[in-house]
N, C-alpha and C positions, 0 to 999 in steps of 0.2 A: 326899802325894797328887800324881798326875803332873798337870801343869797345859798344856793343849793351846790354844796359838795358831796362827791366823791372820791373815796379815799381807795386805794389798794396797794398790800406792798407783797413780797415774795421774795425767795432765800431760796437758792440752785443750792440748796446742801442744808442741812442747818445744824450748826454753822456754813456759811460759804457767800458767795459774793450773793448781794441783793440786792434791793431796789423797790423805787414806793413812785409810785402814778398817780396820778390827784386832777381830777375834771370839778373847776368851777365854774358857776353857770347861775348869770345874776342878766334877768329881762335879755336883751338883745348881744349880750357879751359870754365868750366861752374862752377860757384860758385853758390849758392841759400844761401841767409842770411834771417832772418826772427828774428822779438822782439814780446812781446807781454805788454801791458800794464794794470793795474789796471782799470785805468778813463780817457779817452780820448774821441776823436771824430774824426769822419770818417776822414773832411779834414786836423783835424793835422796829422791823421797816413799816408792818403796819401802822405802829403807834408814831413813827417819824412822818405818816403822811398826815396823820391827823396833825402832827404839830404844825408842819409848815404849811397847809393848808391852813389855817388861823393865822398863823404867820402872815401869810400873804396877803389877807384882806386890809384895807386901806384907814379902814373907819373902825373904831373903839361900836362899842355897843350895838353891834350889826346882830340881824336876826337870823341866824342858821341855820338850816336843817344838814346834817353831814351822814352819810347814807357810809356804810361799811360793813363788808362784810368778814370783819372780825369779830366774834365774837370774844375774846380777850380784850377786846379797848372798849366794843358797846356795854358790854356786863358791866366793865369794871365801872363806867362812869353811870349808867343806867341803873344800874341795883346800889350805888354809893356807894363801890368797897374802896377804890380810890382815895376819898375823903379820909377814907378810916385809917389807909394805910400812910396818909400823907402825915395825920396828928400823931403815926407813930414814929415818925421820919425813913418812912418808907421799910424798916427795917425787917430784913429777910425777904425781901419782895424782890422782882429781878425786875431790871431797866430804869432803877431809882432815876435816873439824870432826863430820862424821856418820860417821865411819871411827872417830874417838878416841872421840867417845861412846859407840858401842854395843859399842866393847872396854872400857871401864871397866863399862858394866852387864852383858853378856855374862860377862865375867871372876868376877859375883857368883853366877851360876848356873851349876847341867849341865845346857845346854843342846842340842837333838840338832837338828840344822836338815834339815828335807827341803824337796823340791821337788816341785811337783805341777803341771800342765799348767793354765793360765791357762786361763779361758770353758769350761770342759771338766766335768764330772759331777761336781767338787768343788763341794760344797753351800755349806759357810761361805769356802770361795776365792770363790766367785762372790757371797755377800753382802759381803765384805770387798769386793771391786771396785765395787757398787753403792753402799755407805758414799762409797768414795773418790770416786768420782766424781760423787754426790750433794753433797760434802763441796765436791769443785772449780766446780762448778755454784754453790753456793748463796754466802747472803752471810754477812758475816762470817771472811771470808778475812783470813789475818793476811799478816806477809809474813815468808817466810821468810832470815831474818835471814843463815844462812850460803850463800847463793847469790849467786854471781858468774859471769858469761858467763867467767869463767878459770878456774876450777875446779871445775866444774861438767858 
């Protein structure tokens, strides 16, 4: 069964606290997951929803369609700069540690990554943004462990 996500993440600063929103949605089941963090930046939270959303699916070799409206995560895996940056062990590239993660869970799935226009007539894009930002707003923020003003 094809398993359709939604990823959004967003940074009150950026740097500054942030947070990533994520709507899965497989036949008659919808989960919504959302974190929120201290100190971050838009395109780690981005790229942290696309991880844990892989993360959280159940079964190895699931078929995914993951809809986002970052363009920094869909380019990067859609045009294969990723791959490129990864055989060079990421280097000079920012968010090395959310780069290797989400090619070791990426790598368990066929997954098909599209892009769709941010605040625009996408239904679960625009709940995924209201998670995230909800997410950055509220408390209980952790701190996101791989963020450095150097690579980042």
């Amino acid at each position: 069964m094809e398993i359709t996500i939604y990823t959004d993440g967003s940074a009150l600063g950026n740097p500054g606290p942030g947070g990533y929103g994520i709507v899965l949605l497989s036949g008659q089941f919808r989960k919504e997951l959302s974190q929120g963090y201290r100190l971050t930046t838009n395109n780690r939270m981005e790229l942290m929803a696309a991880c844990v959303a892989l993360e959280t699916l159940k079964f190895a070799g699931s078929d995914v369609t993951m809809y986002s409206d970052s363009k920094y995560v869909v380019d990067a895996v859609n045009l294969r700069w990723v791959f490129g940056w990864e055989k060079k062990g990421f280097a000079g590239k920012k968010n090395p540690d959310l780069w290797a993660r989400f090619l070791r869970i990426y790598r368990q799935h066929n997954v098909r990554m599209v892009w769709v226009k941010g605040h625009a007539s996408t239904v679960e894009n625009n709940r995924c943004d209201q998670l995230a930002v909800a997410a950055a707003s509220g408390g209980n923020l952790l701190e996101d462990a791989g963020y450095s003003p150097d690579n980042s």
